[in-house]
Each structure stands twice: as structure tokens, then as C-alpha cells.
C-alpha positions as CSV (number, residue, x, y, z in Angstrom):
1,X,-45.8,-0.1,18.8
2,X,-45.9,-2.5,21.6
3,X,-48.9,-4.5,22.0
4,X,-50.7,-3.5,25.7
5,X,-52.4,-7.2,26.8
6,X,-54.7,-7.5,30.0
7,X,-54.8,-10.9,31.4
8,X,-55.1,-13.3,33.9
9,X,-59.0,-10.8,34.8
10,X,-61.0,-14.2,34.8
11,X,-58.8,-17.0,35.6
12,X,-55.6,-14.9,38.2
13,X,-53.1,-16.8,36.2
14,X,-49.9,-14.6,35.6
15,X,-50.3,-15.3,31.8
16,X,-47.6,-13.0,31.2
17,X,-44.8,-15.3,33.2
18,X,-46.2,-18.6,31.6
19,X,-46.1,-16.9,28.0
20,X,-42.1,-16.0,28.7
21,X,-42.0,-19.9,30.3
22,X,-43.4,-21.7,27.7
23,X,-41.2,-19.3,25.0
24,X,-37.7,-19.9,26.3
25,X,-37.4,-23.4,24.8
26,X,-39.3,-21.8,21.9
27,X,-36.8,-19.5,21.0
28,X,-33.5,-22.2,22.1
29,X,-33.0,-22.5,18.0
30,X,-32.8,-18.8,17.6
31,X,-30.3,-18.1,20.9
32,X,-27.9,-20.5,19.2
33,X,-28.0,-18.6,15.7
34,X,-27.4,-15.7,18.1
35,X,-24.7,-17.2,19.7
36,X,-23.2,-19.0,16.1
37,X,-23.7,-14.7,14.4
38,X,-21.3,-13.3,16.9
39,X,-18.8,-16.3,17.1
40,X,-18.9,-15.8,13.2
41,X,-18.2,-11.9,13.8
42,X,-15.6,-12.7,16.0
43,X,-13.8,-15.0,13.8
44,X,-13.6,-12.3,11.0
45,X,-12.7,-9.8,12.8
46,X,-10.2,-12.0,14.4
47,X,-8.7,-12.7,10.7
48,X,-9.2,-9.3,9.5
49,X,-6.6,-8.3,12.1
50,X,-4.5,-11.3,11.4
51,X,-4.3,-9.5,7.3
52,X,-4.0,-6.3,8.3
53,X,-0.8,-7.7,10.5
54,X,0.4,-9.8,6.9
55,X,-0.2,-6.5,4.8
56,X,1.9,-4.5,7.2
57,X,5.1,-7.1,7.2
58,X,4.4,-7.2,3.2
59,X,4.7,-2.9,3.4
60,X,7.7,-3.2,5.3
61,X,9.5,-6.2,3.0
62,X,8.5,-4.1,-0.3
63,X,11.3,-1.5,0.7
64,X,13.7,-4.3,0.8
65,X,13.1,-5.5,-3.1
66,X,14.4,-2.8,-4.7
67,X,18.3,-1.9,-4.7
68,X,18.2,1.1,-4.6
69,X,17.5,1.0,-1.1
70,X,20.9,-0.6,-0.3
71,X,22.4,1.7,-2.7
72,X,22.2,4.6,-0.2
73,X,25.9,6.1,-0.2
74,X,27.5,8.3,2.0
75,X,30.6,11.0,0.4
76,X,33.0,12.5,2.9
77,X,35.7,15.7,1.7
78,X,39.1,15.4,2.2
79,X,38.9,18.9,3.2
80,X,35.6,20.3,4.0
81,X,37.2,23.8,3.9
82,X,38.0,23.5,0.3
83,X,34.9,21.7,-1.2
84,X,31.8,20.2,1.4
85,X,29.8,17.5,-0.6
86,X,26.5,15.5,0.3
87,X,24.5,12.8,-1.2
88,X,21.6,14.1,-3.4
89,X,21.2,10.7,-6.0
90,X,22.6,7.9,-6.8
91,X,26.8,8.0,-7.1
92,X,28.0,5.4,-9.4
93,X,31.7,6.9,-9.2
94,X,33.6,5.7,-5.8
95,X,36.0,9.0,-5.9
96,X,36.5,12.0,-7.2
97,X,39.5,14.5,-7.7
98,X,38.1,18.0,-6.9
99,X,40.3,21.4,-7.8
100,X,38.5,24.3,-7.5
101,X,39.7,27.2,-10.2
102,X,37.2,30.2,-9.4
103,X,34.2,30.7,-6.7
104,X,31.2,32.1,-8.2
105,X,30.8,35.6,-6.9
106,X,27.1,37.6,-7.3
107,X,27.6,40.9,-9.7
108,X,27.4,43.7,-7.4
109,X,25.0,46.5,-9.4
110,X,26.2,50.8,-10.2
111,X,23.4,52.4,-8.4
112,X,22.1,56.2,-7.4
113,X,19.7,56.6,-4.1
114,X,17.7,60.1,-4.9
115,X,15.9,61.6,-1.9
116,X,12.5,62.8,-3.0
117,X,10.0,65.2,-1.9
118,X,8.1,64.6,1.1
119,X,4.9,65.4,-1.0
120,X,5.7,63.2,-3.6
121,X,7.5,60.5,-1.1
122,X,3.3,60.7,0.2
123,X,1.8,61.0,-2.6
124,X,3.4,59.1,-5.6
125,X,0.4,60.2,-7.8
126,X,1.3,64.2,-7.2
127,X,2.4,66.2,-9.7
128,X,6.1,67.3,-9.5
129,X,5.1,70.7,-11.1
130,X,8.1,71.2,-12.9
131,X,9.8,70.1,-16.5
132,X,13.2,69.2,-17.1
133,X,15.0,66.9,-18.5
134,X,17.0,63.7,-17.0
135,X,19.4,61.8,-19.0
136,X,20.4,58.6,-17.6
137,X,23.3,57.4,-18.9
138,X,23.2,59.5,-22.1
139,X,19.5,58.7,-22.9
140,X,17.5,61.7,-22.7
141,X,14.2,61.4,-20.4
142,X,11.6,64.4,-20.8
143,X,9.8,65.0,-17.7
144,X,6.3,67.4,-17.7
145,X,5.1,69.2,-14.9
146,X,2.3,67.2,-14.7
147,X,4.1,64.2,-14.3
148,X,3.9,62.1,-11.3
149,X,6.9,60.3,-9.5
150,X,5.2,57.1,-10.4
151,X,5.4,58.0,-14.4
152,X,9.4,59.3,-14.3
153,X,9.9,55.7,-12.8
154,X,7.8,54.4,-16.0
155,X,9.8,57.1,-18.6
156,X,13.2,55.5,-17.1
157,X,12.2,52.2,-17.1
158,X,11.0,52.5,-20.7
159,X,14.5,53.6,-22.3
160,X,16.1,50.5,-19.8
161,X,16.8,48.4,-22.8
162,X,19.3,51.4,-24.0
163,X,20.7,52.9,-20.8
164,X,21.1,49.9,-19.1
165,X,19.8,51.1,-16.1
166,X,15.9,50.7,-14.2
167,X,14.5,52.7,-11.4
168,X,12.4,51.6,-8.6
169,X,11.0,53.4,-5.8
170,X,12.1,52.1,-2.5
171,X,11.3,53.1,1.1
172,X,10.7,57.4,-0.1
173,X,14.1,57.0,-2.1
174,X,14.0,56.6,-6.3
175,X,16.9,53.8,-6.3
176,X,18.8,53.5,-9.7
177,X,20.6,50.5,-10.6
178,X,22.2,49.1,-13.0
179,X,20.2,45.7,-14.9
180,X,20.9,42.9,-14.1
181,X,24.2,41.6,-15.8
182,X,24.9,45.1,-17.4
183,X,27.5,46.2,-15.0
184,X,30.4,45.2,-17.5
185,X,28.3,47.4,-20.5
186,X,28.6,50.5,-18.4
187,X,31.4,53.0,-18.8
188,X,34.0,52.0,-15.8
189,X,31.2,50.1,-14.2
190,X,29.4,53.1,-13.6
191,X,26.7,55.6,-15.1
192,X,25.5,59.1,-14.6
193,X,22.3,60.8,-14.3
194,X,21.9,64.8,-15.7
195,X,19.3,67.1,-15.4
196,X,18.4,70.2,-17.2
197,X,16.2,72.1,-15.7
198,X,14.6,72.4,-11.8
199,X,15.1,69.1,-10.8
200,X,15.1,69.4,-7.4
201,X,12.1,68.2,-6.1
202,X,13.7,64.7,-8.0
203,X,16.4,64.8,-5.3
204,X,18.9,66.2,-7.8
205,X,20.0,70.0,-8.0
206,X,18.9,72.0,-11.2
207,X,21.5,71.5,-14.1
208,X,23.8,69.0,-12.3
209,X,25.4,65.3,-12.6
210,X,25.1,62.6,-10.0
211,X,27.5,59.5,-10.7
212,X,26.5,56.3,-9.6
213,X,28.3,54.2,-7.3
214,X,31.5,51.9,-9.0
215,X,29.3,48.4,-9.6
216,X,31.3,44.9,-10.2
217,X,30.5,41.7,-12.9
218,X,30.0,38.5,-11.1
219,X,31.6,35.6,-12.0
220,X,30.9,31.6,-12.4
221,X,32.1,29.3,-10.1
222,X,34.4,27.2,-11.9
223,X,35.6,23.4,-10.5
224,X,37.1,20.6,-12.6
225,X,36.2,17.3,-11.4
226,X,38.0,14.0,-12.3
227,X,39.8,16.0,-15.0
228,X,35.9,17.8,-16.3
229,X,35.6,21.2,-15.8
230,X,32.2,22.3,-14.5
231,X,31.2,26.2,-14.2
232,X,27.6,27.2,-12.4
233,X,26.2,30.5,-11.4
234,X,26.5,29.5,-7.7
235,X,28.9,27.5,-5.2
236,X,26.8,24.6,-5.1
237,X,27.6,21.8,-8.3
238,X,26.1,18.4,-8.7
239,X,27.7,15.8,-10.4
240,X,27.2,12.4,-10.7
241,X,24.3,13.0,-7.7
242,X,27.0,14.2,-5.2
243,X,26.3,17.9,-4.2
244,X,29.8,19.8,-4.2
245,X,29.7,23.3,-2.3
246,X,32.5,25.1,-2.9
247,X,34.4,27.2,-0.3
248,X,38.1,28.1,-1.3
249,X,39.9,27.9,-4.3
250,X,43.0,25.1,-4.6
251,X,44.2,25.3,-7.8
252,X,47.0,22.9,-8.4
253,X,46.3,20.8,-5.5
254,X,43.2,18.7,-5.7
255,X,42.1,17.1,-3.1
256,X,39.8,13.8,-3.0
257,X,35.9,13.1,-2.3
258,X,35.4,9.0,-1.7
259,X,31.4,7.8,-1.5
260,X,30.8,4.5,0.4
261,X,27.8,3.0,1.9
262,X,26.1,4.4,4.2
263,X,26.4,1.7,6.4
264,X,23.8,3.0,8.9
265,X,21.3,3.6,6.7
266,X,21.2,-0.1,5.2
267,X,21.9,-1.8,8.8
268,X,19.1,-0.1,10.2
269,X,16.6,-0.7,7.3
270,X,17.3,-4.3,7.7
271,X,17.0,-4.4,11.4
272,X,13.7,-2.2,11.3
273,X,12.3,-5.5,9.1
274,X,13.6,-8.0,10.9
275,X,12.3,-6.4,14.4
276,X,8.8,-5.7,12.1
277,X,9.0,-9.6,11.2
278,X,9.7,-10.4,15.1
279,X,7.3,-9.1,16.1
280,X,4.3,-9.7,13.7
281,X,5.3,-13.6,13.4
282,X,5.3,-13.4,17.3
283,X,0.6,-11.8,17.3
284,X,0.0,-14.4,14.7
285,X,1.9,-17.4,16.8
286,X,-0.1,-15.8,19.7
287,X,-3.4,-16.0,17.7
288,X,-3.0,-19.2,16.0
289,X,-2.0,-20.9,19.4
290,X,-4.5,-19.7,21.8
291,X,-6.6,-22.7,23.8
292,X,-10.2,-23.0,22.7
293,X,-12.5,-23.4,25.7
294,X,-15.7,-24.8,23.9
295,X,-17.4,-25.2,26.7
296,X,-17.8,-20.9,27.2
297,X,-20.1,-19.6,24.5
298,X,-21.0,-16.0,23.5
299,X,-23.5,-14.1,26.5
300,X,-26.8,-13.3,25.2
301,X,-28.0,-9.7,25.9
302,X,-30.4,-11.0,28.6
303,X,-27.8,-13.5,30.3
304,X,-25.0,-9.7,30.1
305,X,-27.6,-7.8,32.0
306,X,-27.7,-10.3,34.9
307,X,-24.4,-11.0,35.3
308,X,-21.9,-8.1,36.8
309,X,-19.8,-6.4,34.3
310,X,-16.2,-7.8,35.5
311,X,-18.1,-11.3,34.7
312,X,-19.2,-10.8,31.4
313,X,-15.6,-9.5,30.1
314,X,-14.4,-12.6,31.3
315,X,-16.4,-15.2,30.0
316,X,-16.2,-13.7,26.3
317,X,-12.9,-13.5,26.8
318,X,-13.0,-17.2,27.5
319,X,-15.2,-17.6,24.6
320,X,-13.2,-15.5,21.8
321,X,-9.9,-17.7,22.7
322,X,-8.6,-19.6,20.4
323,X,-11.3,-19.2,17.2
324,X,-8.2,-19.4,14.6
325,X,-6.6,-21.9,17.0
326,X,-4.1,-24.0,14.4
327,X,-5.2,-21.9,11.0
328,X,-4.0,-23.3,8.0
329,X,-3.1,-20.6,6.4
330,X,-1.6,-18.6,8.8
331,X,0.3,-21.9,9.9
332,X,1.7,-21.7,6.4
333,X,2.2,-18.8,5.8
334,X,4.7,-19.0,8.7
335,X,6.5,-21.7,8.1
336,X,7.0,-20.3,3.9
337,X,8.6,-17.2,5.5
338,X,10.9,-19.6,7.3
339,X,11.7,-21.4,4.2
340,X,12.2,-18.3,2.2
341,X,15.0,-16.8,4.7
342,X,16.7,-20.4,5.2
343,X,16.8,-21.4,1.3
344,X,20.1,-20.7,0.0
345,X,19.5,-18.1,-3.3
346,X,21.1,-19.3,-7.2
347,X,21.7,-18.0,-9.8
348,X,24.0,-16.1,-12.3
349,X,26.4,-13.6,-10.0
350,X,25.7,-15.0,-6.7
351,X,28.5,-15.3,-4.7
352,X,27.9,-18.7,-2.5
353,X,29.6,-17.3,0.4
354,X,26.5,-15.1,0.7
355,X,23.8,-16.9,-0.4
356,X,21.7,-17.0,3.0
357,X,20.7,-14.9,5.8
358,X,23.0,-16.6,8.1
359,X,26.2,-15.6,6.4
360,X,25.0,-12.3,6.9
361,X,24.8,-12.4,10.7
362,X,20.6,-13.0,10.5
363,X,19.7,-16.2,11.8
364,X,17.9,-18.5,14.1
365,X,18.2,-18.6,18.1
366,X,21.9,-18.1,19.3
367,X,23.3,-21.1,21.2
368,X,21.4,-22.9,24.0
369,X,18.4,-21.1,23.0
370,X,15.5,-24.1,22.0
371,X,14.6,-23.2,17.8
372,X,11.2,-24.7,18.8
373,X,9.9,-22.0,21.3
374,X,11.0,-19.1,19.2
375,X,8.8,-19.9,16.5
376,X,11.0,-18.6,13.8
377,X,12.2,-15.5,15.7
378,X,15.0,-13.9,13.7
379,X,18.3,-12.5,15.7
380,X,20.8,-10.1,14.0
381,X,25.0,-10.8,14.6
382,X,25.1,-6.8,14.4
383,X,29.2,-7.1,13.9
384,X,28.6,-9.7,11.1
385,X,25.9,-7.7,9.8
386,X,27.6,-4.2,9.6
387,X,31.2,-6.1,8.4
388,X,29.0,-8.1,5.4
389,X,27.0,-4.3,4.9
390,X,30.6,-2.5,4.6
391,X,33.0,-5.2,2.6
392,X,30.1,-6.7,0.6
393,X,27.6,-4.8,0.2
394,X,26.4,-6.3,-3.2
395,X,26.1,-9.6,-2.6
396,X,24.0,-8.4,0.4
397,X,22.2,-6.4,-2.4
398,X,21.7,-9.3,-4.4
399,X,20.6,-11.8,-1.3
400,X,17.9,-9.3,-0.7
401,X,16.6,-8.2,-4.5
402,X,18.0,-10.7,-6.6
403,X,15.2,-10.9,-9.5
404,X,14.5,-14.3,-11.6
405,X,12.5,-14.3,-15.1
406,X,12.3,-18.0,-14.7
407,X,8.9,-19.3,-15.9
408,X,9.8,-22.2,-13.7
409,X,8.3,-21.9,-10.3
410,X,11.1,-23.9,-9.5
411,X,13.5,-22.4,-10.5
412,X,12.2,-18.8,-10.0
413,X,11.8,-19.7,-6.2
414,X,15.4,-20.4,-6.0
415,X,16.6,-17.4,-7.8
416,X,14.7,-15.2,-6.4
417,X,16.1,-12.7,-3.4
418,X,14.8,-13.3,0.1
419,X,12.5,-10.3,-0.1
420,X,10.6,-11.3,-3.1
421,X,10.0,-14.3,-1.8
422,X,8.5,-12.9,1.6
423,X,6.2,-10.6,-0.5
424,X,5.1,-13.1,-2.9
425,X,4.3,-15.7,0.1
426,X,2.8,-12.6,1.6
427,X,0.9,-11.8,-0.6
428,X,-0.7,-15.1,-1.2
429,X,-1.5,-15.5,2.6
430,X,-3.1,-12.2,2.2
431,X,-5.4,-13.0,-0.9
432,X,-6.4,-16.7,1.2
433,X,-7.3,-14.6,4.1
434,X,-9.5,-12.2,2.6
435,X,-11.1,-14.9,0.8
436,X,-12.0,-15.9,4.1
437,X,-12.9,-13.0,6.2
438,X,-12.9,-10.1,3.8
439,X,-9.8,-7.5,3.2
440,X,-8.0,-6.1,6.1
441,X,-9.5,-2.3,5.5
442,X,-13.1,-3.4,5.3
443,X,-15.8,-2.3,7.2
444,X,-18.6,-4.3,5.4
445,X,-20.9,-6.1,7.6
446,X,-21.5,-8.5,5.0
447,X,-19.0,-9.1,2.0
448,X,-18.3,-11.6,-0.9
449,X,-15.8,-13.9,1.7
450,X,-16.5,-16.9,2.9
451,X,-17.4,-15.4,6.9
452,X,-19.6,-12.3,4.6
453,X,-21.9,-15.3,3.3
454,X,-22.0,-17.3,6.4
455,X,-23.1,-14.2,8.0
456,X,-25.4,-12.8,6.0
457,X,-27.1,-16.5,6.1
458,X,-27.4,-16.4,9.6
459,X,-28.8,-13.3,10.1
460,X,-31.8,-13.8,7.6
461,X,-32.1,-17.4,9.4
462,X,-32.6,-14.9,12.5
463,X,-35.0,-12.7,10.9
464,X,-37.4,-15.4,10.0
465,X,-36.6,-17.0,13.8
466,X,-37.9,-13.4,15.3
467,X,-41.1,-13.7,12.8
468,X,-41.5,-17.1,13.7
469,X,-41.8,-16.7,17.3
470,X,-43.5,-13.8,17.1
471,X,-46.7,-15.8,15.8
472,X,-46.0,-18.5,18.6
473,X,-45.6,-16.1,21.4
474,X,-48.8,-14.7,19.5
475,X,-50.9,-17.7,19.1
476,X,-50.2,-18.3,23.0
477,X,-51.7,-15.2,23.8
478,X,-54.9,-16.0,22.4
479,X,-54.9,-19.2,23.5
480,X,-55.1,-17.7,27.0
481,X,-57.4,-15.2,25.8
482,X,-59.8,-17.8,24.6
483,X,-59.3,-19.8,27.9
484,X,-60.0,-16.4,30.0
485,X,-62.8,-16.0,28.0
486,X,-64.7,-19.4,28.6
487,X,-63.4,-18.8,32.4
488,X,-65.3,-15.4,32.2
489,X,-68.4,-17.1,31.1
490,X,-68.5,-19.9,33.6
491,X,-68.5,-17.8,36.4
492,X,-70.9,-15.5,35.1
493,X,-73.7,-19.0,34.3
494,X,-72.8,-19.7,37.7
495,X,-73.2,-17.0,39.5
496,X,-76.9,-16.8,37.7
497,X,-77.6,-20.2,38.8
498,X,-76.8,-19.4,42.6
499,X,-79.0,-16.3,42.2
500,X,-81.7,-18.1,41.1
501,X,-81.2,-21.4,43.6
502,X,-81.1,-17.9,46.4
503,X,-83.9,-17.1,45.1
């Protein structure tokens, strides 16, 4: 609660204006911690941003380590009318001779459609009032009068297992089909339903036969490839994670599936990086390069609230510039992603005619461009690119993932592919930064880092600041007080001794 003062009664000083005088210089110790707190905040957050920009360019150069991700193949049909094929795994086979012997074909079930009763078609728990008997392909079914239509389906569906045939009641009609995959255990692919007895309210006249419709056995889809024969219940076969679908059979005249690389697929991943490199390398040159203007300092709240808003954007604008001006480790973690994509890769199987970016078409500035002012901008020779992608696409593999077990550093450095090299010098930027500012995702005020500590240092050197002026800005107070109250008691001897001279 605020403290309500009355002052200035005795002497008509503005005590109140020469407290708030007298306290500015007071409190010129505190206004700098003030000013010092939310250069430090800016500074973090500055380098926070600066990791979370290194942790997405490490993302991004993870996908490259891994070969599988240059692996990506592409299979094209010499007839796509005979067999289609697509890309489901990983093809290790560069062709494949397809003949197709037999197309899978779905059986085609005997069946009976019996028109029931409107009551009963309304009422499936009714009682069909009548008992006969039903044999369904020669097993005998008794049927009571008290039966409903819901237990006849249950009686047939019981004695399935021996007549080979199930019921189901579908839309008002009792359908009877053949199970599935008995077809070929029927008599000519058919059966036949007899009643004995008033059937009729079953959909069957009284002491008749009803034969089912002539059903047909499927068949497997049968497909030798590369001199294998394959069979499936369907059209669709995978092999050696190619997808066949077959269409039409050519027996006697195969015809040929080739896989390559997808040559899109890997172009583009690597382009996707190097534009994600361009333009990350291109904020943290920004950052890192920005002019410091020392002489603009963070605006108190006081000094905000006189000054018009346009104003104060500008002047912390002038004083956030350039707080990671020249960084150390940003500087170097620059320049080791330059040498990592200039150093020529060694090793066992590394073919020296592609043992660096450039002989892939990825490279510095083209001619009459200045190296200096691109700051180790990256530009792709898309023909060279896509011609090293499509006639040798392992060594571009291998200059990307190659993997070292070298307990060297040395030699481990050297061996190792371009992209473990960015993530390893990507990952040590990112460790140095957050051991500075604290991790890219955190929202922590305070933290373990060295900005956390200096922070949390000056705000408690604040806190006892605010205490300790309190009790100044308190003692002047009473000082005044004390003063007003002498004041009060010289006028009032005075005044007694003019009453008493008037007198």
C-alpha cells in the first residue's frame, strides 16, 4: 500500500519534487543494472535464436548422413499394360525379367436369394408358425413353428461346416452362399435347398428344390520373375521392394522392369540443404556483423513514456545492434562448415574424382563473383549435379555419408563424409552456445548458462538497489518531516511572542 505523505504545511517547500531531485542521482547505480539486465536479456535471446538457427541446419544435414536417402530408386515397365511396378523399399536388383503365367481371379460364390415374409422381413423375431424341414445341400435342417427367421439362419449356419453353405439375412432377402473357398467342394459348383413341408412363408414353395446359382473357384496370380516363380492371392506382388501389379498375362514373352535413381528425388534433397545452409549462414553473418552503437543504451520505463513511440523503437533498435558483433563461436562455426565442404574426403573406396563438393557441381561463387562478400554462400552447377546424381551416384553417396571408425581425430575428420562433419561441427557450436545463453527451446528466465547466472546476479543486485533506496528516499522524508516540524514550532513561539509584545 502506498504511503499517503503531507508536506511542505509549515515550511511551502514542494518536498515531494526535491525528494524525486535529490533521488535521481541516488538511484544512477540501479538505472545502470537496469540498463546492464535487459542488454543481458537481449544478448540471450539474441543467441538463443542464433541456436535455434544451428539446430535447424543440423535437422536438415542429419537427412543427408544416412544412404539410404540417396538410395531412393525409381522402376519404370517396359509395358505398363502387362505388369505396372512402383518403388515400395529398397531394390538392390537393377532389372528384372517379368512373365506373367496366370492373373489372380476372386472365387465367385453358388448362392440362393429367398424372398421372405413381409411379417417376418419386419419382424425377424416372429414366429414363422409352421414346421418343415430344409435340407441344404443334403443336410437336413428341422425347422419348429415357433421358430423365428433369425434362428433358421442360426440352424443353417450351424451344419455350415458340413453343407458348405451359410446364410445371412440381407436387405428382407435370406441370401445363401456358398463359404468361402468351397465353391470347388460343391457338386458342379452348385448346391440345392429342399423343403418338406409348408415352407412358404421361407420364400420356397411346400415340397420343392431351389438350385443355387453355378459359382466359380478363384485362382492365384501366378508371375515368375528373373527365372522365380511367385503366386499371391491378388495382382499386386512385391519383390525385392518393387511393387509388381499385374494386368495381362505374356507367357513366353517377358518383358523387362529396370530401377535407377530417382534422380529428382536426390537433386532436390541436396538442393533443399544447400538453399537451408544459404540461407541460415547468410542470419548468422547478418547477426555476427551488425555495427554496435555504444553510445545508445536500453530506455528506461520513465525515459519510454516521454519519448513518442516511433522514437523509442528506434533507439533500441540502435541499442540491440550488434550485441554478438564478431562472436567467436559463431565466427567458427562458420568458417568449420567451410572447411568441412572444401576438405577433400579419404579413405578406402573413394573414388578421387569425387572427393569434394566441387566435382559435384556445389561450390563457391561462379566467376567474377568476389568469395569474400558471399561469406561462404554455396551455388549448385545443376547440369553437373544431376549428370554426377545419374552416372555416379555412389560416390555422391559416399561424399555425403562416408563413415570413419578412426580413433584418430585426424584421421576420422578426413574420412568422414561432408555431412557428418557439418553435424558434428554443428553440434559442437550448438553445445558452446547453450553454454552461453541456454538451449534454443528454453523459456527459463534464469538457467545454468553463462547469460542465466549473469542474470539472475543482476536482478538480486536490483532487488537489494529497490530496498536500498527505499530507506534513502525514506530517511529523506523524515528528514523533511523533522525540519517541518521545528518550522511548525517556530512560528507558533513567534506568533506567541507578537501576541504578547501586542499586548
Amino acid at each position: 500500500m502506498a504511503t499517503i505523505r503531507f508536506t511542505g504545511l509549515a515550511s511551502g517547500l514542494d518536498t515531494e519534487k526535491m525528494v524525486k531531485e535529490m533521488m535521481k542521482a541516488r538511484k544512477e547505480p540501479m538505472n545502470r543494472l537496469l540498463r546492464e539486465k535487459q542488454t543481458l536479456e537481449w544478448k540471450r535471446d539474441s543467441y538463443r535464436e542464433m541456436n535455434s538457427l544451428l539446430l535447424e541446419l543440423r535437422t536438415s544435414v542429419d537427412s543427408l548422413r544416412f544412404s539410404g536417402n540417396f538410395n531412393k530408386k525409381q522402376a519404370s515397365s517396359e509395358n505398363d499394360n502387362i505388369a505396372s511396378v512402383n518403388v515400395v523399399g529398397t531394390p538392390k536388383l537393377s532389372s528384372y525379367a517379368v512373365e506373367v503365367k496366370q492373373l489372380a481371379q476372386a472365387e465367385m460364390p453358388a448362392a440362393v436369394a429367398l424372398t421372405i415374409d413381409p411379417s417376418l422381413k419386419n419382424n425377424t423375431k416372429a414366429e414363422i408358425g409352421s414346421a418343415f424341414t430344409l435340407t441344404v445341400n443334403g443336410q437336413a435342417i428341422q425347422v419348429e413353428a415357433k421358430d423365428s427367421i433369425e434362428s433358421v439362419v442360426s440352424k443353417i449356419n450351424a451344419k455350415t461346416s458340413a453343407s458348405n453353405v451359410q446364410a445371412t439375412l440381407v436387405d428382407g432377402q435370406l441370401h445363401l452362399t456358398s463359404a468361402s473357398g468351397k465353391v470347388g467342394s460343391l457338386t458342379n459348383q452348385e448346391f440345392s435347398i429342399t423343403t418338406t413341408g409348408d415352407s412358404s412363408r421361407l420364400g420356397i414353395a411346400a415340397d420343392s428344390t431351389v438350385t443355387s446359382t453355378t459359382g466359380s473357384v478363384g485362382q492365384k496370380s501366378k508371375v515368375v520373375i528373373n527365372g522365380i516363380e511367385h503366386e499371391g492371392t491378388t495382382n499386386k506382388i512385391t519383390f525385392d521392394g518393387v511393387e509388381f501389379t499385374l494386368k495381362q498375362k505374356n507367357v513366353g514373352s517377358a518383358i523387362n522392369v529396370s530401377n535407377k535413381v530417382d534422380e529428382d528425388a536426390v537433386f532436390n534433397t541436396i538442393k533443399d540443404f544447400v538453399n537451408k545452409y544459404n540461407d541460415i549462414i547468410a542470419k548468422i553473418n547478418k547477426e555476427i556483423s551488425e555495427p554496435r552503437f555504444r553510445s545508445y543504451k536500453p530506455l528506461l520505463d520513465e525515459e519510454k513514456e516521454a519519448l513518442p513511440d516511433k522514437t523509442v523503437d528506434k533507439m533500441e533498435e540502435m541499442a540491440k545492434s550488434g550485441l554478438l558483433l564478431r562472436e567467436s563461436t559463431l565466427k567458427s562455426a562458420l568458417d568449420e562448415m567451410r572447411r568441412a565442404f572444401s576438405t577433400a574426403i579419404s579413405g578406402t573406396g573413394v573414388n578421387a574424382a569425387f572427393d569434394t563438393m566441387t566435382e559435384i557441381g556445389i561450390g563457391g561463387p561462379p566467376f567474377g563473383k568476389n568469395a569474400y562478400q558471399e561469406n561462404g554462400k554455396l551455388y549448385i552447377d545443376e547440369k553437373k549435379l544431376r549428370s554426377a546424381i545419374r552416372n555416379n551416384g555412389a560416390e555422391v553417396t559416399k561424399l555425403f555419408t562416408n563413415f570413419s571408425d578412426s580413433t584418430n581425430p585426424a584421421t576420422k575428420y578426413k574420412e568422414s563424409g561432408i555431412a557428418e562433419r557439418l553435424y558434428s561441427e554443428l553440434s559442437k557450436a550448438i553445445d558452446k552456445v547453450t553454454g552461453q545463453a541456454g538451449s534454443a527451446t528454453s523459456t527459463a528466465a534464469y538457467d545454468e548458462s553463462y547469460l542465466g547466472k549473469k542474470l539472475k546476479e543482476t536482478n538480486d543486485e536490483i532487488d537489494r538497489w529497490e530496498d536500498r533506496l527505499k530507506d534513502i528516499e525514506n530517511r529523506y522524508y523524515k528528514q523533511f518531516a523533522t525540519m517541518e516540524k521545528l518550522m511548525a514550532k517556530s512560528q507558533s513561539q513567534s506568533s506567541w511572542f507578537a501576541k504578547m509584545s501586542g499586548q
